[in-house]
C-alpha positions in Angstrom: -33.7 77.5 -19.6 -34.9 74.2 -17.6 -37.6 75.2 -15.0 -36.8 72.1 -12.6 -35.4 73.1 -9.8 -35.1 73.0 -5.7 -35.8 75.2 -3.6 -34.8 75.4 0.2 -36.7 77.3 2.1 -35.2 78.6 5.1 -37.3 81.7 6.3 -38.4 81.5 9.5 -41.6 79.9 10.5 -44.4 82.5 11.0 -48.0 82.1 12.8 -49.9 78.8 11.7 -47.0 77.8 9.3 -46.5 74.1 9.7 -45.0 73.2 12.9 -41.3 71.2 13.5 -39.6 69.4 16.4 -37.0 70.8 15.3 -35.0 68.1 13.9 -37.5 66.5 11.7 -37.1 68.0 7.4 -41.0 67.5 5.4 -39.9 67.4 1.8 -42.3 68.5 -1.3 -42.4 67.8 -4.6 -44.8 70.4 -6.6 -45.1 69.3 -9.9 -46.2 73.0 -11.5 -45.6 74.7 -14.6 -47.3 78.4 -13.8 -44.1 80.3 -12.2 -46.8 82.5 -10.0 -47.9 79.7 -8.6 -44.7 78.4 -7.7 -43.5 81.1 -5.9 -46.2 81.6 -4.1 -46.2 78.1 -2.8 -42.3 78.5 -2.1 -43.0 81.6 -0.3 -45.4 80.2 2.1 -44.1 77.2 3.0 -41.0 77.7 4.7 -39.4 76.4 7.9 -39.3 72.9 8.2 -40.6 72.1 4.6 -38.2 71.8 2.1 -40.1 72.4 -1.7 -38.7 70.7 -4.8 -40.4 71.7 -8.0 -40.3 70.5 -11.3 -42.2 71.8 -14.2 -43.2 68.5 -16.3 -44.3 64.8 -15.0 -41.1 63.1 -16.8 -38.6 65.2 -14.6 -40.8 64.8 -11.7 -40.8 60.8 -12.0 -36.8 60.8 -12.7 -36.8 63.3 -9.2 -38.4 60.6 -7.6 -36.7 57.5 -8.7 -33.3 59.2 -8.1 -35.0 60.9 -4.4 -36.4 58.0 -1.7 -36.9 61.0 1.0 -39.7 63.0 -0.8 -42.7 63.1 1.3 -45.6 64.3 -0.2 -45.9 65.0 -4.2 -48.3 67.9 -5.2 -49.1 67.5 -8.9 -51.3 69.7 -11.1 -53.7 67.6 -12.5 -53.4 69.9 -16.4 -49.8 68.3 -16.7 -51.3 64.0 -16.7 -51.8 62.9 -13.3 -53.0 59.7 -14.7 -49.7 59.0 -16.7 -47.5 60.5 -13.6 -49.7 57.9 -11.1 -49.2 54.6 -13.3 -45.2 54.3 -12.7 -45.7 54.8 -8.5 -48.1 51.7 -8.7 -45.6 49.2 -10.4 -42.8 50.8 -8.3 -43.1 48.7 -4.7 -40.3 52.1 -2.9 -43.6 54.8 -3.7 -46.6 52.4 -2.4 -47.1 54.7 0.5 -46.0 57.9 -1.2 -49.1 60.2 -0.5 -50.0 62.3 -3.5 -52.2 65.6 -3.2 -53.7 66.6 -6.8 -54.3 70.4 -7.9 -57.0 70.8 -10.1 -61.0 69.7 -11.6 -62.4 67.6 -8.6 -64.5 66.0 -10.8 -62.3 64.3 -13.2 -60.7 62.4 -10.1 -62.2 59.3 -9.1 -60.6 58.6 -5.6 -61.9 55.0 -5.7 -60.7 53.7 -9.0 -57.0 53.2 -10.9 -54.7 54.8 -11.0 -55.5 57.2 -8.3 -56.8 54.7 -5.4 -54.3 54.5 -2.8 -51.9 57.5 -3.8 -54.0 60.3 -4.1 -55.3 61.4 -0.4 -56.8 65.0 -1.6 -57.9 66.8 -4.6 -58.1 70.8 -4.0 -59.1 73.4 -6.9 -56.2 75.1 -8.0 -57.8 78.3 -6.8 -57.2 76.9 -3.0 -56.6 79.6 -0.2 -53.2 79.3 1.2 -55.3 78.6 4.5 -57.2 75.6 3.8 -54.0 73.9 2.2 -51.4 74.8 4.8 -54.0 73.0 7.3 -53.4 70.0 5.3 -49.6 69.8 5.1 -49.2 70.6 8.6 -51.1 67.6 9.8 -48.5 65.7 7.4 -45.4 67.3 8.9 -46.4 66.4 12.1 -47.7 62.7 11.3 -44.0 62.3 10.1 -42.6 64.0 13.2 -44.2 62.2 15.9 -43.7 59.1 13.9 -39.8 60.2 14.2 -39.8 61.1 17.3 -39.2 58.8 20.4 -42.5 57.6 22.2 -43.9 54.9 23.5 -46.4 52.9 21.8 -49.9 52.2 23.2 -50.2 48.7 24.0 -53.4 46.8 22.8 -55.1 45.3 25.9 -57.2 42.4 25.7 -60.5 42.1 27.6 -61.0 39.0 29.0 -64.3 37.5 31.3 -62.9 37.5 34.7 -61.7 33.4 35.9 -64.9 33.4 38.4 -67.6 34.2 35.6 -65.9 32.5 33.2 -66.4 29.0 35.7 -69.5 29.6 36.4 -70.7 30.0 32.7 -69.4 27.1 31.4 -70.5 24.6 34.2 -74.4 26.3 33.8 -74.0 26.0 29.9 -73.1 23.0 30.1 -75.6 22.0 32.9 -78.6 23.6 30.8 -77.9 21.9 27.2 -77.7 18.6 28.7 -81.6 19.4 30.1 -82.8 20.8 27.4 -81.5 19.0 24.2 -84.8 17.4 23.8 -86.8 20.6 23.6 -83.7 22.0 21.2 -84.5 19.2 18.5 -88.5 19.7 19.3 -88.0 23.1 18.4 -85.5 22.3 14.9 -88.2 20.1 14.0 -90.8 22.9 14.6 -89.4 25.8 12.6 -88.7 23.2 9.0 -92.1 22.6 9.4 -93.3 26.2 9.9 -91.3 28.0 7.0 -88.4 27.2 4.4 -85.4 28.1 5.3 -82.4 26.6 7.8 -83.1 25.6 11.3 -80.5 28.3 12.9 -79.6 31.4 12.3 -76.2 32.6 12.3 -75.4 36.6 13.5 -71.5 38.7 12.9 -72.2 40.4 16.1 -69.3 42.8 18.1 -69.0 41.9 21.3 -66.0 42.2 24.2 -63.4 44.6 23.1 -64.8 44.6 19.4 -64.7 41.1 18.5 -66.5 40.0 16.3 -68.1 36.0 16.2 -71.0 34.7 15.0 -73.5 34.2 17.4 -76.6 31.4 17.4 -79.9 31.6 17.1 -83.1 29.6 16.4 -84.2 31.0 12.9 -87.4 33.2 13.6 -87.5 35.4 10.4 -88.2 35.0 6.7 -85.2 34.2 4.7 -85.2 37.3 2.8 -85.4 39.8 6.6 -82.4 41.3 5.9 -83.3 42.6 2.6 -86.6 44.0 3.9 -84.8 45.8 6.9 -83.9 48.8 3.7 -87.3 49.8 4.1 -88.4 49.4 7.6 -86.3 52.5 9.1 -90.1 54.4 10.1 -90.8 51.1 11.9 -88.1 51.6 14.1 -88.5 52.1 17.9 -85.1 54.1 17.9 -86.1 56.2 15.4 -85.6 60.1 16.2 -89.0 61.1 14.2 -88.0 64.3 11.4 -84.4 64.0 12.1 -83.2 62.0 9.4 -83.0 63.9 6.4 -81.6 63.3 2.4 -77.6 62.9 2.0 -76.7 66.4 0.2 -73.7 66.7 -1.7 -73.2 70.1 -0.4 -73.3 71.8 3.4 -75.5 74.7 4.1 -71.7 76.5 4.3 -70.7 75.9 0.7 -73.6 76.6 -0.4 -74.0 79.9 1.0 -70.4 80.8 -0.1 -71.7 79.8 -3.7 -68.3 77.5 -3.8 -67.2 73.9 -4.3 -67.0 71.5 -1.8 -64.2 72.2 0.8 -64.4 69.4 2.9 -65.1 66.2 0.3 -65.6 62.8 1.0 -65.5 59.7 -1.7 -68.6 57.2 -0.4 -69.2 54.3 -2.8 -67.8 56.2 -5.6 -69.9 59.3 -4.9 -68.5 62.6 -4.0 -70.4 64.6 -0.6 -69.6 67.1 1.8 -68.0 65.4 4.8 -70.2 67.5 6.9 -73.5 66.5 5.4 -72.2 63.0 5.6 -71.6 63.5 9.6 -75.2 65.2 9.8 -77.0 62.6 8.4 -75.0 59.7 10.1 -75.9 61.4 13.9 -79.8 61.8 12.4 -79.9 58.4 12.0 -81.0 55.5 15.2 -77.9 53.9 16.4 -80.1 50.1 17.4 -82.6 48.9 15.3 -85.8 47.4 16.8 -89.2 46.9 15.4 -92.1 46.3 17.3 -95.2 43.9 15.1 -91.7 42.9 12.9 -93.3 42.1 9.4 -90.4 39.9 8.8 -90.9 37.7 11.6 -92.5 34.3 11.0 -95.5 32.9 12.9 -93.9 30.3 14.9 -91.0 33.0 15.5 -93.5 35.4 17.3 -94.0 32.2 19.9 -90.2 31.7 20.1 -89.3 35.6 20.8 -91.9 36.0 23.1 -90.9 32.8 25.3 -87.0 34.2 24.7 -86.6 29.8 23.4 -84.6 31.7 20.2 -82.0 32.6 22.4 -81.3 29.3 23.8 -78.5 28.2 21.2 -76.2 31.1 22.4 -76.1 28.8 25.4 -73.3 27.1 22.5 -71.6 30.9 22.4 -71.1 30.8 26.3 -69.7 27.6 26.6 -67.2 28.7 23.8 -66.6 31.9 25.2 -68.1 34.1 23.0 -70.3 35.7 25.6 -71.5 35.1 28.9 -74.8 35.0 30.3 -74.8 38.5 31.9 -73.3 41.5 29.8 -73.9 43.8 27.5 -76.1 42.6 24.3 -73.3 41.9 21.5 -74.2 44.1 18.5 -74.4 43.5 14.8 -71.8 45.3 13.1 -73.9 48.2 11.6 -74.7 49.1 15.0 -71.5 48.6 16.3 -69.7 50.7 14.0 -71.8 54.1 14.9 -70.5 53.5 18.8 -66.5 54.2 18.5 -66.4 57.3 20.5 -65.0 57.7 23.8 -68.3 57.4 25.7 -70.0 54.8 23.6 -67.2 53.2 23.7 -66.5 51.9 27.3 -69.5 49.6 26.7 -67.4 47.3 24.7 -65.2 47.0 28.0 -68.1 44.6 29.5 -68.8 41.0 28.7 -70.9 40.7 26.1 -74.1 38.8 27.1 -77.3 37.0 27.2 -79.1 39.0 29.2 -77.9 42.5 30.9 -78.9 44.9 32.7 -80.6 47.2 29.8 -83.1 43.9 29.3 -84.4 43.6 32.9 -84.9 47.6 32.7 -86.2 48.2 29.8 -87.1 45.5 27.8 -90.3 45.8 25.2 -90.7 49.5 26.4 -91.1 52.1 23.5 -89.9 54.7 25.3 -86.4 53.6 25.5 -83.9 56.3 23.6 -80.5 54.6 22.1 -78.7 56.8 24.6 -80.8 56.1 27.6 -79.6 52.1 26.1 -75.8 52.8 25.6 -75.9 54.6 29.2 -76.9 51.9 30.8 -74.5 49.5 28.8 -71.8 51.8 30.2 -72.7 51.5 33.5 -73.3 47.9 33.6 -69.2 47.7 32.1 -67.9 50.3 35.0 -70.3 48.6 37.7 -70.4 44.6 36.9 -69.7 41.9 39.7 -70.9 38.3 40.2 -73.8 39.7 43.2 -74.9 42.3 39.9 -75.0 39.1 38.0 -77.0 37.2 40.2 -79.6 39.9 40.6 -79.5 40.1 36.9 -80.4 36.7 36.3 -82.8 36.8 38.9 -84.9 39.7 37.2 -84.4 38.0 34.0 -86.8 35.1 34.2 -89.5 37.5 35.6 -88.7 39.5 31.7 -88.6 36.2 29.9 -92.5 36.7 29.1 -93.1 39.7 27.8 -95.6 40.4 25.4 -94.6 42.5 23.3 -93.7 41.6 19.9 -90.3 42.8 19.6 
């Protein structure tokens, strides 16, 4: 007797069962050959899920070419995951099908064929009811609110206001034309000092997360961004003892003497998402060094007098930036400030000088919170008289001493 069959489950939905709007239908294909197992999985998932199971991958496959409204396959990994996966790659109607996998963790390679871009979990097949029925309702109600009428957030775009926008382009414009000779003494300067090319060219984030490449005269060894690997105890920003080894397991499953509930596929490593998000809030969010090894001799002069920064006048005039904002950030910095409250700093201008320099510039002391607060307000706060005062403060800044 044929074990492929479909089951409608129509018992009604009980406490933390996955929720419905009522009109939306989640269908599931378990591809499972232990009877126990399918009835329990029947049993528990009723209301708005619909389960289809089929005991082998062949009848599964013909299921799906012959089914376009299955939403989520769950496929024991003992029955040949690998063979069942290889047809939904070629087949352009299952590119988006998710696929969650029951079985050995680590004899799944998220990253690599046939698995990348199907498979979206791998859970033991020991899994409590609990932990998976999290999962699925999450998918039920992706599918439902993408079903259900709404309105779609708009994408705003942050633009330099008209006034400041004028007024940075006639004072770039204004300033290159004075000091293009001391731009070429300069070029000249820093071939003869060390090899390398005369400017260096940054991916930094800056307005509304875009990202450009912003201008600099070259002030560091050609090989700095190789050495910065090794320089994270050098760093101002650094939170002393906090950063500790990536471990592959939480201090929870390793109490509970289990496998990893929570996992997380990072350059084809497996790791406990929460160790991952541990490690990634011990680490510094800015990166700044004081006595920079990498920096060249000439370089030291040129950071010091702030005459580096003179080729972003180019970025201003483009539009890039703006001489007062918020100090555009190089992506790996960037990408640690996405939450809410980090987040409104991106709303400012980004810029050649800001508030944070004329406050705190060259002070130690400086936390990367104390910096991002005063990014924020700078972005709630800015106008052209807080630009003026700004500017003002900057050229008593420009000569610092410190070598940072």
């Amino acid at each position: 007797m044929s074990r492929s069959k479909a089951v409608e489950t129509s018992a009604k939905t009980s406490s933390g069962q996955p929720a419905s709007d009522g009109r939306t239908t989640f269908r599931v294909l378990l591809v499972e050959d232990d009877p126990k197992r399918v009835a329990s999985f029947t049993e528990t998932f009723g209301g708005p899920v619909t389960v289809l199971t089929d005991a082998d991958r062949a009848k599964a496959l013909t299921r799906l070419k012959a089914d376009a409204t299955i939403d989520l396959v769950v496929f024991n990994t003992r029955l040949g995951s690998g063979e069942f996966l290889k047809p939904l790659q070629k087949d352009g109607r299952f590119r988006e099908l998710p696929v969650i996998l029951l079985g050995d963790r680590s004899a799944v390679r998220l990253a690599e064929e046939p698995f990348k871009g199907h498979v979206i979990d791998v859970f033991p097949e020991s899994i409590p009811v609990q932990a998976f029925r999290t999962r699925l309702n999450y998918l039920v109600q992706k599918k439902a609110y993408k079903n259900s009428p709404h309105e779609r957030q708009k994408t705003v775009s942050i633009r330099i206001p008209v006034g400041k926008r004028l007024f940075d382009i006639a004072l770039s414009s204004m300033l290159l034309l004075m000091i293009s000779p001391l731009l070429i003494v300069v070029a000249i300067l820093i071939k003869l000092d060390s090899k390398g090319p005369v400017f260096y060219r940054s991916k930094r984030v800056g307005t509304g997360y875009k990202i450009f490449d912003m201008y600099k005269f070259r002030t560091m060894r050609t090989d700095a961004d190789k050495m910065l690997a090794g320089m994270a105890s050098l760093n101002m920003y650094s939170k002393k003892g906090a950063e500790q080894p990536l471990e592959q397991l939480c201090d929870a499953c390793r109490s509970n003497g289990t496998e990893c509930q929570r996992p997380l596929f990072l350059d084809n490593r497996q790791i406990c998402e929460e160790a991952y998000f541990r490690s990634q809030k011990a680490k510094a969010m800015f990166s700044k060094f004081k006595e920079d090894p990498r920096v060249t001799r000439l370089g030291k002069f040129l950071r010091n007098t702030s005459i580096d920064e003179l080729p972003q006048f180019f970025n201003i005039l483009k539009g890039d930036m703006s001489f007062v904002g918020n100090r555009p950030l190089p992506l790996y910095e960037a990408e640690k400030l996405t939450a809410t409250g980090y987040a409104r700093r991106f709303a400012a201008p980004a810029g050649l000088t800001g508030l944070w320099q004329v406050t705190k510039r060259g002070k130690a002391a400086v936390s990367d919170e104390e910096r991002i607060q005063l990014d924020v307000l700078y972005a709630k706060t800015y106008s052209f008289k807080t630009d003026l005062l700004i500017l003002i403060r900057t050229v008593k800044a420009l000569w610092q001493k410190e070598n940072v």
